[in-house]
C-alpha positions in Angstrom: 18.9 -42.9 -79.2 15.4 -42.3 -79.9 13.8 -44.0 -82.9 13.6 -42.3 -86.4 9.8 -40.8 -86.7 8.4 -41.2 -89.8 4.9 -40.4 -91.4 3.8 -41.7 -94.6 0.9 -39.7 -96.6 -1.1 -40.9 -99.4 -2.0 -38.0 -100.7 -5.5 -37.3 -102.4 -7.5 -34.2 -104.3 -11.0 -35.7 -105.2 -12.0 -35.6 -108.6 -15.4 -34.5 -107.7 -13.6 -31.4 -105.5 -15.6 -32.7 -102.8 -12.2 -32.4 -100.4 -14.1 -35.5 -98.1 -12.6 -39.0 -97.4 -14.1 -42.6 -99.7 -13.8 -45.1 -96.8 -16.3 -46.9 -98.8 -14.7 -47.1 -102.2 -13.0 -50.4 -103.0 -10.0 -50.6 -104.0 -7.9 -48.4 -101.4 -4.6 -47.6 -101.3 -2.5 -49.5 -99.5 0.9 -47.6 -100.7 1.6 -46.5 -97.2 1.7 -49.6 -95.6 3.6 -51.3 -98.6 6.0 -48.0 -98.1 6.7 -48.8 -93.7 6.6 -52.7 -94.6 10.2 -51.6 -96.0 11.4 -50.7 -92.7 12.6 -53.0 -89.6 9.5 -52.0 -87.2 11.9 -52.6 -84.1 14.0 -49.4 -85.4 11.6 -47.0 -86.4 8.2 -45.4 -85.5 6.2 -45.0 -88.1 1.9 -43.8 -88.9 0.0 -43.8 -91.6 -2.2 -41.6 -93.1 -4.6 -42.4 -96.4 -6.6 -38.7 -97.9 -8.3 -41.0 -100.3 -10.0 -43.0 -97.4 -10.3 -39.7 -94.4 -9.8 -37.0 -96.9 -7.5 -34.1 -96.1 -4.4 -34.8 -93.8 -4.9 -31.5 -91.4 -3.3 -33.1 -88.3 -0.9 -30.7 -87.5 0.2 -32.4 -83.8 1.4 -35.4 -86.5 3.5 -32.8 -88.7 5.0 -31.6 -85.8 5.8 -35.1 -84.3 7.7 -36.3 -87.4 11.4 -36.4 -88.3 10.3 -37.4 -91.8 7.7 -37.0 -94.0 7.2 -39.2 -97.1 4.4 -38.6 -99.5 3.0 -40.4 -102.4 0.2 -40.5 -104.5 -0.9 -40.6 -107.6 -0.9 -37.7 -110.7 -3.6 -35.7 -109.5 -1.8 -35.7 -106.2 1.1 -33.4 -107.1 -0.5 -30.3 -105.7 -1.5 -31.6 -103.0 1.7 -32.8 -102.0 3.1 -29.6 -102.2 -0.1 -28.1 -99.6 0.4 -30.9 -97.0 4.7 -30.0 -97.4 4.3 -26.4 -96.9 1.6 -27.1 -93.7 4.2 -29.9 -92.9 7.7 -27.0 -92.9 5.3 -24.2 -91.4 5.0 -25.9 -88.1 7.8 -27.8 -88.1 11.0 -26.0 -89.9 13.0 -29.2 -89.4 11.1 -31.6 -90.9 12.8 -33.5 -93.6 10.4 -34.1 -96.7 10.4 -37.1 -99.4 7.8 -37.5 -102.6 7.9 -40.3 -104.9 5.1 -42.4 -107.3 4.7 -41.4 -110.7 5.0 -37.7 -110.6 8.8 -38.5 -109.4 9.5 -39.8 -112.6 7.5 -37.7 -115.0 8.7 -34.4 -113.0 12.1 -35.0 -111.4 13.5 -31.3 -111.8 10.4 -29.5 -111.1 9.6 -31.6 -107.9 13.0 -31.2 -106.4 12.1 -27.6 -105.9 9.7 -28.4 -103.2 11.4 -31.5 -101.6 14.3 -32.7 -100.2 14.2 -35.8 -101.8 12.4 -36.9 -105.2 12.2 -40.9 -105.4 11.8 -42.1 -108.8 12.8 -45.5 -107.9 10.4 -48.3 -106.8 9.7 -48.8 -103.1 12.5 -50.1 -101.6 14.1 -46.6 -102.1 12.8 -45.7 -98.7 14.9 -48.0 -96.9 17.7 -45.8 -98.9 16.4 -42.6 -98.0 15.9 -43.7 -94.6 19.3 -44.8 -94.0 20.7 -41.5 -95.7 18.6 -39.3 -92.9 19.1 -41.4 -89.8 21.9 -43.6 -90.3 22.3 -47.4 -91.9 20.3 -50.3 -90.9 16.6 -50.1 -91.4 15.6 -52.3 -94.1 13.1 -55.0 -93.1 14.6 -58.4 -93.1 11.3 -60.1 -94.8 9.2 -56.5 -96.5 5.5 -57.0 -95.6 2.7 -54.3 -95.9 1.9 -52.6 -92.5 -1.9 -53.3 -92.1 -1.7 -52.8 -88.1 -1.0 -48.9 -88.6 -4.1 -48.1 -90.9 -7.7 -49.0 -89.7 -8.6 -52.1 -90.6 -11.4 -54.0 -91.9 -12.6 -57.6 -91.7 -14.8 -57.9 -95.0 -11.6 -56.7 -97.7 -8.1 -56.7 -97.8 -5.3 -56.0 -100.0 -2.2 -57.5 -101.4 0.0 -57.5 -104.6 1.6 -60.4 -106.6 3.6 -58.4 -108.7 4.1 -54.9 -109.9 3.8 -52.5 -113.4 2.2 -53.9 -116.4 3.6 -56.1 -119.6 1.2 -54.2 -122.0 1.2 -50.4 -123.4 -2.3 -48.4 -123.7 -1.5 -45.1 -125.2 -3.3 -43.4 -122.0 -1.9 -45.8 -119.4 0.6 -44.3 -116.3 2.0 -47.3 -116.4 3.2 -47.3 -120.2 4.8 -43.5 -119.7 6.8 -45.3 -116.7 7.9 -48.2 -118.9 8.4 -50.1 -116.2 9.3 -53.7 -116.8 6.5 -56.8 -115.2 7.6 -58.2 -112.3 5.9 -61.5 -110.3 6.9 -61.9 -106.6 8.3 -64.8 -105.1 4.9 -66.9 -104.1 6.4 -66.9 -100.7 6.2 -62.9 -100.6 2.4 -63.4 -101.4 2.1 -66.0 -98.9 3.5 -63.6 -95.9 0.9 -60.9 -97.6 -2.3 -63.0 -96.8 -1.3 -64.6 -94.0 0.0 -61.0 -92.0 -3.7 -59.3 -93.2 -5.7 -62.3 -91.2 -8.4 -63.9 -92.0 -10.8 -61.7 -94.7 -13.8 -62.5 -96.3 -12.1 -61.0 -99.6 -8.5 -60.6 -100.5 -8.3 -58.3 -103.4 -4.5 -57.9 -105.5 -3.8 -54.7 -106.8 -1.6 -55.7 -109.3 -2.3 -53.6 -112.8 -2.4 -57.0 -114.3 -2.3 -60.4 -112.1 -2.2 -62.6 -115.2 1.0 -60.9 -116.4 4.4 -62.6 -117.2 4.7 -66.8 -117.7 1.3 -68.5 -117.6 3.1 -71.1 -114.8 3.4 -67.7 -112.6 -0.2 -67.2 -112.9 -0.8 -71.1 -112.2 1.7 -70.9 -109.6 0.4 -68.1 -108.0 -3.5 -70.0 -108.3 -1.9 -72.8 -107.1 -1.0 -71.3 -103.9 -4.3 -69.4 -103.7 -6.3 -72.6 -103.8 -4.4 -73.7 -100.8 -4.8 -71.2 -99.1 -8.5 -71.0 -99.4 -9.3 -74.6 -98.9 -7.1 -73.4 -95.2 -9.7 -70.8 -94.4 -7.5 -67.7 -94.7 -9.9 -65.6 -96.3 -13.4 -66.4 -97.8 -12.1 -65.4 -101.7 -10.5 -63.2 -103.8 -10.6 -60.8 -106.6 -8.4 -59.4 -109.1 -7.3 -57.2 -112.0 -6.8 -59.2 -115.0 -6.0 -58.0 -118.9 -8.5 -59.8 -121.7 -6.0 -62.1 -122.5 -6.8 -64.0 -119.4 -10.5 -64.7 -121.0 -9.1 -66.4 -124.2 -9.1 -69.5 -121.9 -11.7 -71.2 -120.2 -9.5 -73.4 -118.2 -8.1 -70.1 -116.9 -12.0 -69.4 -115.1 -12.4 -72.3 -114.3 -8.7 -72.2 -112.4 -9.9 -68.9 -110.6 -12.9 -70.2 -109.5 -11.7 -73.7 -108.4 -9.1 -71.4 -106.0 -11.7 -69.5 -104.6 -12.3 -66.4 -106.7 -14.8 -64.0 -106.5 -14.7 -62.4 -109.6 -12.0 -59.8 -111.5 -11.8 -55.9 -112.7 -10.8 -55.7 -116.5 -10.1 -52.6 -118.5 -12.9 -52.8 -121.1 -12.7 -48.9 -122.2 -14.8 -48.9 -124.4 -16.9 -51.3 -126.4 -16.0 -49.6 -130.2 -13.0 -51.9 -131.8 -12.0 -48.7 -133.6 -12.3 -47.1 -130.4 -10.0 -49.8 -128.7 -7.3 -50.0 -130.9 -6.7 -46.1 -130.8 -6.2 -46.8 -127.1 -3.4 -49.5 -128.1 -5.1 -52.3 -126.3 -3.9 -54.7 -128.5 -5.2 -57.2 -125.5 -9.2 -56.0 -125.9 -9.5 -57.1 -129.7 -8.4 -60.8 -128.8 -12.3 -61.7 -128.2 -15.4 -59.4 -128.8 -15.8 -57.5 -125.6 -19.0 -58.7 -124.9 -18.1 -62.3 -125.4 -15.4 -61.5 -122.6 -17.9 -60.2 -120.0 -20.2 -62.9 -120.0 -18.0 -66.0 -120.4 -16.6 -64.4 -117.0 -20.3 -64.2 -115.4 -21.4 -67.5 -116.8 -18.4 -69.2 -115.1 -19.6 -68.0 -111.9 -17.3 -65.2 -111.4 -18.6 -61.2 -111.3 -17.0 -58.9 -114.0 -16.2 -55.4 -113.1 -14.8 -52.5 -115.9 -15.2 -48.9 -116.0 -15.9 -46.8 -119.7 -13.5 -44.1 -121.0 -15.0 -41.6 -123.2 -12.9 -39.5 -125.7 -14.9 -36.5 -127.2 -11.5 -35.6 -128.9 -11.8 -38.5 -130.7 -15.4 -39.3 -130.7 -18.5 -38.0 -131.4 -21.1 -37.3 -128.3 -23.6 -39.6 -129.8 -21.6 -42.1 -130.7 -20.9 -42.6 -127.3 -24.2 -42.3 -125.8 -25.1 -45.2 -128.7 -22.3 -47.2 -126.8 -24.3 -46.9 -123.1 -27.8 -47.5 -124.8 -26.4 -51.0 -126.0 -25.4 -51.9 -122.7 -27.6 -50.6 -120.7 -30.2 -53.0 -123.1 -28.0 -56.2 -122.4 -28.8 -58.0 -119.7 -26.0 -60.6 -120.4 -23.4 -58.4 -119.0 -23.1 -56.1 -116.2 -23.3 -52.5 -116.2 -20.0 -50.5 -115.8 -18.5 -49.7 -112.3 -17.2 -46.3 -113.8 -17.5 -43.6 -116.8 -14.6 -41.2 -117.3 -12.9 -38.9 -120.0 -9.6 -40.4 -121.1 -6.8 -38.7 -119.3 -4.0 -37.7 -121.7 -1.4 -38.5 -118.3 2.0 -36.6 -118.1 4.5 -38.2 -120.2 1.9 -41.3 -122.0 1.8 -41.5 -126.0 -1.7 -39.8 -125.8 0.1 -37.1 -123.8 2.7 -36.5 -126.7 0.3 -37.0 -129.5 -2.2 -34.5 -128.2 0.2 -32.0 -127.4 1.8 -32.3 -130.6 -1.8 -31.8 -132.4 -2.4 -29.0 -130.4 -5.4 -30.4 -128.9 -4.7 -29.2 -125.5 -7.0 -26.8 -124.6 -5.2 -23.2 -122.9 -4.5 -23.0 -119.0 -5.1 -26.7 -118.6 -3.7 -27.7 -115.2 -3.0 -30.8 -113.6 -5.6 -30.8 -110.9 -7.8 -30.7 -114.1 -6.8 -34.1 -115.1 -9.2 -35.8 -113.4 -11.2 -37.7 -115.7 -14.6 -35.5 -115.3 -13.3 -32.3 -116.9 -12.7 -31.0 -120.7 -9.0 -31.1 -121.1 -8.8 -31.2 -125.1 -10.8 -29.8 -127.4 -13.6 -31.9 -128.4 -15.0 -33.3 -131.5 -18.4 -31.3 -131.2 -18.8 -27.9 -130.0 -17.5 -27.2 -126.9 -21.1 -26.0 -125.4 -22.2 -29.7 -126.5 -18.9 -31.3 -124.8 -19.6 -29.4 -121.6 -23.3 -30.0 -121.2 -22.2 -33.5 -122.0 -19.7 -33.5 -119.1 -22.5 -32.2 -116.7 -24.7 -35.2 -117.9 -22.0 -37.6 -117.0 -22.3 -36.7 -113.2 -25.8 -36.4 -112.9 -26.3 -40.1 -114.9 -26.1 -40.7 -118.5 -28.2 -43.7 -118.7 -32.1 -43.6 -117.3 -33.1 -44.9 -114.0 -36.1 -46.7 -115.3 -33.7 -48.6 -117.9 -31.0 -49.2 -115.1 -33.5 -50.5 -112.7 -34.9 -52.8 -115.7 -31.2 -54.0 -116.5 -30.9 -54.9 -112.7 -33.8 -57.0 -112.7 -33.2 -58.9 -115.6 -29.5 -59.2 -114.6 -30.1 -61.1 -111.5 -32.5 -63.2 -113.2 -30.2 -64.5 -114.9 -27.2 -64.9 -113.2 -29.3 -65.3 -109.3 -28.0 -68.9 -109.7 -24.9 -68.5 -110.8 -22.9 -65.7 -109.5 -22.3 -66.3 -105.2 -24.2 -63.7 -103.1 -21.7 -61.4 -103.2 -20.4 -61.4 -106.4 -24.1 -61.0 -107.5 -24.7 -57.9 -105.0 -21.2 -56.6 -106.4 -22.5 -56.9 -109.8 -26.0 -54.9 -108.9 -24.2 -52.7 -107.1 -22.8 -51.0 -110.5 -26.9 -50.0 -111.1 -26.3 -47.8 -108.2 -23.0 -46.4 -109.5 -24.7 -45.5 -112.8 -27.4 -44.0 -111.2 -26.1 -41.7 -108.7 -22.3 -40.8 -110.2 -21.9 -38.4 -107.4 -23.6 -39.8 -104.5 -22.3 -38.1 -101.7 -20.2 -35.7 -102.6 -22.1 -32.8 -104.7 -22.5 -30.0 -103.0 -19.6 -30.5 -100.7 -16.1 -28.2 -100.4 -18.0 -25.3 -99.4 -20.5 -25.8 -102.3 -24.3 -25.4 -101.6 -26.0 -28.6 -103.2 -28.0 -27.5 -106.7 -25.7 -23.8 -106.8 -25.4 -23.2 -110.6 -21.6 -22.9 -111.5 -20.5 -25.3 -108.7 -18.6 -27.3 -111.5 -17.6 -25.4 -115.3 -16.4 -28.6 -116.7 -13.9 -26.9 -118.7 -10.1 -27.1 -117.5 -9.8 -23.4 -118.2 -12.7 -22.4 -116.0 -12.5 -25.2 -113.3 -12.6 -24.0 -109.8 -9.7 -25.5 -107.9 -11.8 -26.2 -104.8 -11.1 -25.3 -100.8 -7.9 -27.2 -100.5 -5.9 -24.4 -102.4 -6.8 -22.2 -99.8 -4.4 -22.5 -97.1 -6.4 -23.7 -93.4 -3.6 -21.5 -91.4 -1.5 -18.6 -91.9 1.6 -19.6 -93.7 5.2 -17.9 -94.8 5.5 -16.1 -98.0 7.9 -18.2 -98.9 5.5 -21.3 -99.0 2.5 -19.6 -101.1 3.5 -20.9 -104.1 2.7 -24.6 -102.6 -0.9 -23.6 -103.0 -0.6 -22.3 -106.8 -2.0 -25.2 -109.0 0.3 -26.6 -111.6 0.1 -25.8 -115.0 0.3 -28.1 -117.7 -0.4 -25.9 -120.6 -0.1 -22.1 -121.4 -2.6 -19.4 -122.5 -1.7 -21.0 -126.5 -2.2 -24.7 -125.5 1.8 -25.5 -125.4 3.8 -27.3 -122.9 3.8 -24.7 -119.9 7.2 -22.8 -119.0 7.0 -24.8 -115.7 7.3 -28.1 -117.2 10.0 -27.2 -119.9 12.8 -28.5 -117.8 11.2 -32.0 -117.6 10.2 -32.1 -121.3 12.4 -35.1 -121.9 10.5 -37.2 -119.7 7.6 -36.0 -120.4 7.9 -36.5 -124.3 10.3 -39.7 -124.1 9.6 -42.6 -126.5 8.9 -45.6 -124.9 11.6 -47.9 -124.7 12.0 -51.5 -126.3 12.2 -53.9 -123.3 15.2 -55.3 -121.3 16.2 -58.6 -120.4 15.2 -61.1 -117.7 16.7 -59.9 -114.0 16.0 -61.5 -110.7 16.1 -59.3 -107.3 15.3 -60.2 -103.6 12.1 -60.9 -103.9 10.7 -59.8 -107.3 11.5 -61.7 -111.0 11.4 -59.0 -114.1 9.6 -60.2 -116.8 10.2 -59.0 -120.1 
């Protein structure tokens, strides 16, 4: 018999509506290859294909070619998913579709009306819904990440040391999942860096690598330091939480075992600001404190800014970039965003409940650079605000001054690339839409090329189907609605309403699988 075919999609709509690829954005996605690492490569023939690094999936000769389809991807994504399924059926009738990630947990019901099957479990379901299409017997006898299928590079690579998160931030994806912590067996993280070959920078994409016991983090630093005193890869870099600064020994650990430097979730630099968020982990040590204990040590620190105008007021955030924009001592943001109120988080429940919601909002609008609630100040204020964000809220002159003075001071102390990695946020903050203004059919400079306002948003060229599909499929190409012409939950989302409004729940106990311990 002839091998199962199966074609994993991440699946991607830009936030920018730029429909275009970010092969140069770091972190990628490596849920793909973590997704055909579950599989026995001997019994199955599998490819890969990533939007958020080539942009749109339009290879129809691939859609055609597959048995199965599986598609994942984050919130955003749920539209998208639905385009590349009704492209994916149009061609091929037979196809056989699967969706999972997040949206598979917030949306169960409704997704189940545009695919055949709707994971909401982690990501060995796709050996189960594997063996449920083709027959038993394709799980992977050891799981490791398929880096040969995607194009690779020899500068960064990617790995995971355990899953989900141990804290709760009211806006987090990870807190409406309430999903327990859970460490891999250090010999799981072993197979990880030794199948991606030697790499100048191995980057985990856990949502926090210091989670669980402090002897798993040891452990886990522990085997890094061997590793790198080996030669398999030239460092490494992380997401940590702010508890992870409280102790120096813990820097001085990283560093000792060959790390680069780590992303942290600052958010925001206001305590009253950070404990409306629910990051209980940010008031430990004054943020600032935090940042440059991390760059004095010799390791970069990277963290992006969430702005809430339904919660604060414009200047009051603009007050927040002018301080550290001045402050040499730490280094700039990588990222500026509005909060997202995610499907199913507390600030998803408490917003709704509030009525903040502003009418019509739909999910493609929940992308972090438009008005979804109403704001604070006047909504003309909020928008020209919004508009500001992408062209650069803090000046060029001061940016270029802060980069000067930053690598003054830390030209001796940071390593070559964790000091380029640190300038490279002066660029970031500069030119917030480098590259992709203009683009999806746009003219660069056109007036009314973004409204700002989730009412008014244009949805962009992907929602405009590239070849003539059934009737039957159109409504893959309507966007999604999250609320209705009053601000309340839309009619659509009605039937998932109890996961989408769920209280979180208190945790379990301690369980042990294959190769993964829950922490509580």
């Amino acid at each position: 018999m002839s091998k199962p075919r199966i074609l994993i999609v991440n699946c991607y709509s830009d936030n920018h509506r730029s429909a275009r690829g970010n092969p140069w954005v770091v972190p990628q996605s490596i849920a793909p290859a973590v997704l055909a690492g579950m599989l026995d490569p001997p019994r199955v023939d599998i490819r890969l294909a990533c939007e958020f690094r080539d942009g749109p999936f339009e290879d129809l000769g691939a859609l055609q070619w597959a048995d199965l389809l599986v598609l994942t991807g984050l919130n955003p994504a749920f539209d998208r998913m639905k385009q590349v399924t009704a492209y994916a059926r149009t061609v091929n009738p037979g196809i056989v579709v699967a969706m999972g990630g997040p949206l598979a947990r917030m949306l169960p019901n409704l997704s189940r009306r545009y695919f055949d099957f709707v994971c909401g479990d982690d990501v060995e379901q796709m050996v189960s819904v594997v063996d449920e299409v083709f027959g038993p017997g394709h799980a992977a006898e050891a799981p490791v990440p398929r880096h040969d299928l995607s194009p690779g590079s020899r500068i960064i690579g990617y790995a995971e040391a355990s899953r989900n998160c141990n804290f709760r931030c009211s806006f987090c994806a990870m807190t409406a999942e309430d999903r327990q912590f859970m460490a891999y067996d250090l010999d799981d993280v072993r197979r990880q860096i030794e199948a991606l070959g030697h790499r100048e920078c191995v980057m985990f994409l856990d949502q926090n690598f210091f989670g669980g016991p402090r002897a798993y983090s040891r452990a886990r630093m522990a085997l890094l330091k061997e590793l790198f005193e080996q030669g398999k890869f030239g460092g490494w870099a992380a997401l940590v939480t702010a508890d992870f600064f409280t102790s120096a020994e813990n820097l001085s650990l990283a560093r000792e075992s060959g790390c680069i430097g780590f992303f942290s979730g600052v958010e925001s630099f206001s305590r009253a600001q950070v404990t409306a968020f629910n990051k209980k982990q940010n008031l430990v040590l004054p943020q600032e404190e935090t940042i440059r204990s991390c760059l004095e040590a010799g390791l970069v620190f990277h963290y992006g800014l969430i702005f809430d105008l339904a919660d604060q007021r414009i200047d009051e955030v603009l007050a927040e970039t002018e301080l550290i924009v001045a402050n040499p001592c730490i280094t700039l943001p990588s990222f500026i965003s509005f909060t997202i109120p995610m499907l199913g988080t507390p600030l998803f429940g408490s917003r709704l409940r509030e009525g903040l919601f502003l009418p019509n909002v739909k999910l493609r609008d929940m992308d972090g650079r438009s008005l979804v609630c109403h704001p604070v100040d006047p909504i003309d204020q909020a928008v020209a605000f919004a508009a500001r964000m992408d062209q650069g809220l803090m000046a060029k002159r001061q940016l270029a001054l802060h980069a000067w003075r930053f690598f003054c001071r830390y030209r001796a102390t940071l390593s070559h690339w964790g000091l380029l990695s640190g300038l490279g946020n002066t660029w970031a903050m500069s030119y917030p839409r480098f590259g992709s203004n203009g683009r999806d059919g746009i003219p660069l400079g056109r007036d009314g090329c973004r409204s700002y306002l989730a009412s008014s948003e244009p949805l962009g060229s992907l929602y405009r189907p590239r070849i003539r599909i059934p009737e039957r499929y159109r409504g893959h190409f309507e966007a999604l609605c999250v609320t209705d012409p009053d601000g309340e939950l839309h009619d659509d989302l009605l039937d998932d309403a109890a996961s989408l409004l769920h209280p979180i729940k208190g945790e379990t106990a301690t369980i042990t699988t294959n190769n993964a311990v829950a922490v509580p």
